[in-house]
N, C-alpha and C positions, 0 to 999 in steps of 0.2 A: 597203692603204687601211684607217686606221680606221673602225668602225662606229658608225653614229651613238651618242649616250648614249642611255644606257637611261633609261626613263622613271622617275620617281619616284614611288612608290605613289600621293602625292596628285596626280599626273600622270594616272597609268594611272585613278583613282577618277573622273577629270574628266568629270560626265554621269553617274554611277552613282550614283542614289537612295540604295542600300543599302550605300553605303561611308561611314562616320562620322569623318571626317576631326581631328576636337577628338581621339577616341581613339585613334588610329594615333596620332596627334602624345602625345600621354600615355604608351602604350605605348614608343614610339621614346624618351623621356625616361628611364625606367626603366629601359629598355637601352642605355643610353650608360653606366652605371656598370658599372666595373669591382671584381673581387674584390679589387684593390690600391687601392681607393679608401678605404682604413677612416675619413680622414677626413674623409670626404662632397667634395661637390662645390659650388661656390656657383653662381649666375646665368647669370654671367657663362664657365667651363668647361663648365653645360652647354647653354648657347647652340653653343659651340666645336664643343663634339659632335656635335651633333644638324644644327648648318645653321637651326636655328628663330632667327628674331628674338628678340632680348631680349624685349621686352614679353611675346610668347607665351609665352617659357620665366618668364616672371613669374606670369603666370595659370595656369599648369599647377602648378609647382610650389606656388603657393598653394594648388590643388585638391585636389592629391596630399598634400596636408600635411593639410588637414582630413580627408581621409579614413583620416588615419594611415597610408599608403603609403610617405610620406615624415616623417622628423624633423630638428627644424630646431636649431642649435647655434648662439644667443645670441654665445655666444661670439666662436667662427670666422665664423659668418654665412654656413655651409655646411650643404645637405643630406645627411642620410646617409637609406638604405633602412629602413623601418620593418618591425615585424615582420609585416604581411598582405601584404609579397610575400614573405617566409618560407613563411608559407602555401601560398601560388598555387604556389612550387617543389618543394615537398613534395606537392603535389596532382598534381601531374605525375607527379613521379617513382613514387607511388605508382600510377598506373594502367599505369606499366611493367613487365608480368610477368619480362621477358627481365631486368632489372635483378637482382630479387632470387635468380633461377636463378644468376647467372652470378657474385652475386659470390662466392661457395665455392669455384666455380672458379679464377677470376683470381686468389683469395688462394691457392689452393698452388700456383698457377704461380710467383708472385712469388717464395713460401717457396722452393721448391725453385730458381726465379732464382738467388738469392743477393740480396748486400748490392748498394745502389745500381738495381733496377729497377722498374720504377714500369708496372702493367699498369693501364691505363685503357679505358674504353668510353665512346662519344661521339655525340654527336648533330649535325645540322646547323644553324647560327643565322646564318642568311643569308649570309656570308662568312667564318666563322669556324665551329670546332666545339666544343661546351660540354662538357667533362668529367658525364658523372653517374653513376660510379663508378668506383670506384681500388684500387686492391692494392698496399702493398708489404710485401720480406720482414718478420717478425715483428720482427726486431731491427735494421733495415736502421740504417747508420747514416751514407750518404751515399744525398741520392735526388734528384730532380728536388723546384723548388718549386712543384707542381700539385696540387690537389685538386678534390673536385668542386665544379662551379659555374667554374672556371677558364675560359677561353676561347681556344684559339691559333688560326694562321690557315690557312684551309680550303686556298688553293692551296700551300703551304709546307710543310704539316707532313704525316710520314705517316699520322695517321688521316684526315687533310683529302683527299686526295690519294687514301688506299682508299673514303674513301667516295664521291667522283666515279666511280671506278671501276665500284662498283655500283650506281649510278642507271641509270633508264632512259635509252633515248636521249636522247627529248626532256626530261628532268631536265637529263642531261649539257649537250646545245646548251644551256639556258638560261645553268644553272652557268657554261659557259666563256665565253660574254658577258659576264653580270657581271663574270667574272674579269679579261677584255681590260679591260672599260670601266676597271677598280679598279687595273689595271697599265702603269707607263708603258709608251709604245711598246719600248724600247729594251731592256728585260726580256721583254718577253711573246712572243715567239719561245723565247728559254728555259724559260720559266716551261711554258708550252705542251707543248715537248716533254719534258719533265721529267712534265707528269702525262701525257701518250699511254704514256710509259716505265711507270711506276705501274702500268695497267691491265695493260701488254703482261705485267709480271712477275707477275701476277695469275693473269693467265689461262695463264701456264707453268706457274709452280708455288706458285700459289695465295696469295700474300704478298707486301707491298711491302717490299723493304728500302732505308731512307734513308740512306744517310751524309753525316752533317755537311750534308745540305740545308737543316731546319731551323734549325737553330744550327750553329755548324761544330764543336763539340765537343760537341755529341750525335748519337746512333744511336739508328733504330729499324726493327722492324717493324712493321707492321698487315696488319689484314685485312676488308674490308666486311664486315655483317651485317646479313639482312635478317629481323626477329622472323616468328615461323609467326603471331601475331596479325595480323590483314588489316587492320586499322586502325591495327598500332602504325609507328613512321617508320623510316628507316633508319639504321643504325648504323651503327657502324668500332667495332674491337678494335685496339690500340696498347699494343706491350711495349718500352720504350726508356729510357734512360739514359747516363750518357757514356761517351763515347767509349772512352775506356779501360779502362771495364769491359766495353765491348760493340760489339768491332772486327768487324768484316764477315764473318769468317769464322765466329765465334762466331754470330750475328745469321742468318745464311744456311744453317748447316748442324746448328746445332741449336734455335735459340729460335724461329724464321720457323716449321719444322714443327712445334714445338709449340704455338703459338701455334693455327696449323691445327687439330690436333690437337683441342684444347680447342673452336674453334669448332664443330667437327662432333659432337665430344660436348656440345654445347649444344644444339645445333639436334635432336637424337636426343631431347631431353625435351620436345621442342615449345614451347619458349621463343620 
């Protein structure tokens, strides 16, 4: 039996004084844009996105615009991202110490990888996980097309998939409700036991390895990270590329342990 839907933030707020609903609704506007969206979005797509009424998505993106949030193209008669949420992204990232430890790291993982591998570290964005730092080799000259700020999706991909792994319990129960609610019936049996799998190879030998789950011609490892800072969020580590360059036995027998490898000399500088 499916379980009920899950409630919608301005749902769960119903009766809570201290929930500002105009700005979740603003917030949620800004994050309907994607990194392939270079040429903005009009009204009318980010109504689509978001589930908000036209009118609303009217008055917000006017607001957003006066406040330079948003810019507006004449033109096209679409928004694009302005540069104060440049800002707000950099102001994050800079208060993550684990980030700038670790990219040194990841870059002579990559190097020593070879051509074609793409080491990422990622964070959780409610259904999906957001790239905020990348490594590849020095001279790669085929790779994945992901950078930071990127976004794939949490139940699908393997850093999506190691980072449920290492949430708490009740983390995890939330997570795989979402998950149900966001998957049809008919998938989510697999989808399910696909991430119980993730953990179980986790907690053998310390790495997930994916084949062709996310896309069917790429591979990958990861590995959950959780920073020694007590307020910073949790992580996943993801070393992957295609398939050809990074068949299962490659992935499983040497790049998964080193992958490990690196995590645990990260965590030894208190990142």
């Amino acid at each position: 039996m499916r379980k009920r839907t899950a409630q919608t933030p301005d749902e769960e707020a119903n009766g809570d004084r201290q929930f500002v609903t105009a700005l979740h609704r603003g917030l949620e506007l800004l994050r309907a844009y994607k990194p392939s969206d270079k040429a903005g979005l009009g009204n009318r797509e980010l109504a689509a996105r978001t589930g908000l009424p036209n009118s609303t998505v009217s008055r917000l993106t006017y607001t957003l615009l006066k406040l330079g949030y948003l810019v507006y193209d004449e033109d096209t008669g679409r928004y694009r991202m302005g540069v104060p949420v440049l800002g707000l992204g950099y102001a994050c990232l800079g208060g993550l110490k684990v980030r700038e430890t670790a990219q040194p790291m990841m870059q002579k993982l990559a190097d020593e990888s070879g051509d074609g591998v793409l080491v990422a570290l990622g964070g959780r964005d409610d259904l999906a996980m957001t790239y905020i730092a990348c490594a590849r080799a020095a001279r790669s000259m085929i790779s994945l097309q992901l950078d930071v700020g990127s976004r794939i999706s949490l139940k699908r991909s393997a850093m999506g998939r190691a980072y449920i792994a290492g949430t708490s319990d009740s983390e995890r129960a939330q997570i795989m409700e979402r998950i149900e609610e966001a998957t049809p019936p008919e998938d989510w049996p697999r989808i399910r036991d696909e991430i119980t799998e993730a953990a179980e190879q986790i907690r053998a030998r310390g790495f997930y390895a994916s084949i062709g789950k996310w896309q069917s011609d790429v591979n990958a490892v990861s590995v959950p990270y959780r920073p020694s800072q007590s307020d910073a969020p949790m992580l996943a580590f993801n070393l992957g590329g295609p398939a050809y360059i990074l068949p299962r036995e490659r992935l499983e027998e040497e790049l998964g342990p080193r992958l490990v490898a690196m995590t645990e000399a990260l965590r030894r500088t208190g990142a």
